[in-house]
C-alpha positions in Angstrom: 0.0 0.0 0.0 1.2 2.8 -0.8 2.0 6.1 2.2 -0.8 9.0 2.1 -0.4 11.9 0.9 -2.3 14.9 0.8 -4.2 15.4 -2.0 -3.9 17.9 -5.2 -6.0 18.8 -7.5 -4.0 17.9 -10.1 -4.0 14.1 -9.2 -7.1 13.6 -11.5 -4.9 14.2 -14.0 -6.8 16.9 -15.4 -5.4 19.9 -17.5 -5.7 22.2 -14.7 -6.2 25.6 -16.7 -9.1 27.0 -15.9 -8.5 28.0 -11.4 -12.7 27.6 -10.7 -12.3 23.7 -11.5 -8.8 23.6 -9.8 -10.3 25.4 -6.5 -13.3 23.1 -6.9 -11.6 20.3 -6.9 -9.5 21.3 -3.7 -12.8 21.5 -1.9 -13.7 17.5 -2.7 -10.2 17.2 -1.6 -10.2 19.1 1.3 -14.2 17.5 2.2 -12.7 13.8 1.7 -9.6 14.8 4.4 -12.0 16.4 6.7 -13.2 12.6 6.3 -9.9 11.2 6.8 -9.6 12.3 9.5 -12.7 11.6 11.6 -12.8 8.0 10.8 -9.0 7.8 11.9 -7.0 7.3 15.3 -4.0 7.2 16.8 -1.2 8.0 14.8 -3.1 7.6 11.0 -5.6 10.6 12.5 -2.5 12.3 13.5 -1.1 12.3 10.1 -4.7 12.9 8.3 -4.8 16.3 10.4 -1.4 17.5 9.2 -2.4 16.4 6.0 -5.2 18.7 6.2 -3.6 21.6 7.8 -1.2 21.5 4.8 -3.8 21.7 2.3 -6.0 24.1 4.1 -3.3 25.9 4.5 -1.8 25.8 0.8 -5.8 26.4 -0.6 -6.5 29.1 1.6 -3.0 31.4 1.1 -3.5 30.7 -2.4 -6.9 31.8 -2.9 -5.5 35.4 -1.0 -2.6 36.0 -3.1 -4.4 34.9 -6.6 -8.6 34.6 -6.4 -9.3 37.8 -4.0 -7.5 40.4 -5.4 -8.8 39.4 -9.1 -12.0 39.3 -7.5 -12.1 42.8 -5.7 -11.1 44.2 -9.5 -13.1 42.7 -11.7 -16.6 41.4 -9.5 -19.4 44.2 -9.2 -19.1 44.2 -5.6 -15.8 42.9 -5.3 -14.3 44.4 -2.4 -17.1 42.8 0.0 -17.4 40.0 -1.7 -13.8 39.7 -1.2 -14.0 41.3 2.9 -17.0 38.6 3.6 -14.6 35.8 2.6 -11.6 37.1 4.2 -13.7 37.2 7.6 -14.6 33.8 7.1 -11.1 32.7 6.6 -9.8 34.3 9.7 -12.5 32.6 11.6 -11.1 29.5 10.2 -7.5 30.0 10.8 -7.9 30.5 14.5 -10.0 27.3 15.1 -7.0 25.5 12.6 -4.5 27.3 14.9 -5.9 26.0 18.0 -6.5 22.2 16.5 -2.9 21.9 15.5 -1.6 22.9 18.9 -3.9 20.1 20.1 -3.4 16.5 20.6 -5.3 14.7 18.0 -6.5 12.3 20.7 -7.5 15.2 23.0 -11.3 14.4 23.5 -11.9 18.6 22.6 -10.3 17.5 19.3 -13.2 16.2 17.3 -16.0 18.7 18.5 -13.5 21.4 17.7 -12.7 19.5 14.3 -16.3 19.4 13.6 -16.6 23.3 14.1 -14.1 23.7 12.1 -15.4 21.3 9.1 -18.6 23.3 8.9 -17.3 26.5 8.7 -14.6 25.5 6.2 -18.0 24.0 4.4 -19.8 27.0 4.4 -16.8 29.4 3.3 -16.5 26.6 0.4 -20.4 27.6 -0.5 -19.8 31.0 -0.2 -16.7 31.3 -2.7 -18.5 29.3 -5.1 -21.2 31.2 -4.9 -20.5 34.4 -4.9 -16.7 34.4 -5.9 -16.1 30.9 -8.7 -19.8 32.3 -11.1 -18.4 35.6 -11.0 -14.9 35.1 -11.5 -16.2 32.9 -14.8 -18.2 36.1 -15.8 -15.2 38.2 -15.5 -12.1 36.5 -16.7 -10.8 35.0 -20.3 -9.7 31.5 -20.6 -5.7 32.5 -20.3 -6.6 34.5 -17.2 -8.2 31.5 -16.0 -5.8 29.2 -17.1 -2.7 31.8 -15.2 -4.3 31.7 -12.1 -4.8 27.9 -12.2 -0.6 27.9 -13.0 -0.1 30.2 -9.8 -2.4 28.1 -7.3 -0.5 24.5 -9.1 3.0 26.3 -8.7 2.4 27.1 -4.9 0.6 23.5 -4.2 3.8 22.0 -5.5 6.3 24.2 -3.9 4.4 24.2 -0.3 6.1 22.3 2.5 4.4 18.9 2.9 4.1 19.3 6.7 3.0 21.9 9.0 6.3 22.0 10.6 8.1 22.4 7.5 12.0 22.8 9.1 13.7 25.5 7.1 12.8 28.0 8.9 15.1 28.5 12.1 13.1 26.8 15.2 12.8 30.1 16.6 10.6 31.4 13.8 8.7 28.5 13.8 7.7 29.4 17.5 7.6 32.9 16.7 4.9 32.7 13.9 3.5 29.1 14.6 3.1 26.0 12.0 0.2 27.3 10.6 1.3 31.0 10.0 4.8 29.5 8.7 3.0 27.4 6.4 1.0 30.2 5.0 4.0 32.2 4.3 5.7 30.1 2.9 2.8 29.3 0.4 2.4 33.1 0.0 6.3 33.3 -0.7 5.6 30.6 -4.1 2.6 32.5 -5.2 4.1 35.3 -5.6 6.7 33.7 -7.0 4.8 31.6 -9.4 3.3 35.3 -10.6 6.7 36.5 -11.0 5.7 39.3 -8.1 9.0 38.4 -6.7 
């Protein structure tokens, strides 16, 4: 058998040029980890979660640096479309914050897991909704398909664990797994974009 590994979208072995069907797809990802995870103990769980960090992390960062500020230019409405995701992000990030510096095995694990699930779910709805239809409206297929090449670039280049371990141990503690994670993700974006 072979070792998990978190998903990408890419895995399908689709083209991956269009970012709506990319980001899709890392929802079903991200909804089939959630899974993972709840049916899981012990150590498997344990790996499942950082599985999921890592992608939550990667999805989310990338969406920042790539979908929102597309969004808060070209969407009637963008900038609080953009704002009403953003707040549901950050109230997603703290509850992912607070899991990861929690023992899997913890019994406040799975109800905060659970929390956590459903609001991830919801913000999923609400990007579809109000974000993915727009964003289809508003941008040509090569826009699409750079995007999709930004978001692919970063999934690739992200560290495949929360504690990555190239940062010195000191920033690790200073910013946290999670926050490292998402900077680091931010870092190949922006790369990826050529912003750097």
């Amino acid at each position: 058998m072979s070792e998990p590994h978190t998903p990408h979208a890419g895995d399908d072995r689709a083209a991956d040029d269009d970012v709506v069907a990319l980001l899709k797809r890392q929802h079903g990802d991200i909804r089939n980890l959630f899974d993972e995870v709840e049916a899981a103990t012990g150590e498997e769980r344990r790996d499942a979660f950082r599985r999921l960090v890592r992608l939550l992390a990667v999805h989310e960062t990338a969406e920042e640096e790539v979908v929102h500020p597309f969004a808060r230019r070209a969407l009637p409405g963008g900038e609080q479309v953009v704002e009403d995701r953003l707040a549901e992000e950050r109230a997603a990030k703290e509850t992912l914050t607070a899991l990861d510096g929690m023992d899997t095995d913890d019994p406040k694990f799975m109800p905060q897991l659970r929390m956590l699930r459903k609001d991830v779910q919801e913000h999923a709805r609400a990007e579809e909704r109000y974000e993915f239809t727009h964003i289809y409206r508003s941008a040509d297929a090569a826009r699409l398909a750079t995007m999709a090449k930004a978001i692919k670039a970063a999934e690739a280049m992200a560290p495949t664990r929360p504690h990555p371990g190239v940062e010195s141990g000191a920033a690790n503690m200073a910013l946290g797994p999670v926050a490292a994670l998402m900077d680091r993700t931010k870092d190949a974006v922006r790369r990826a974009m050529g912003k750097e």
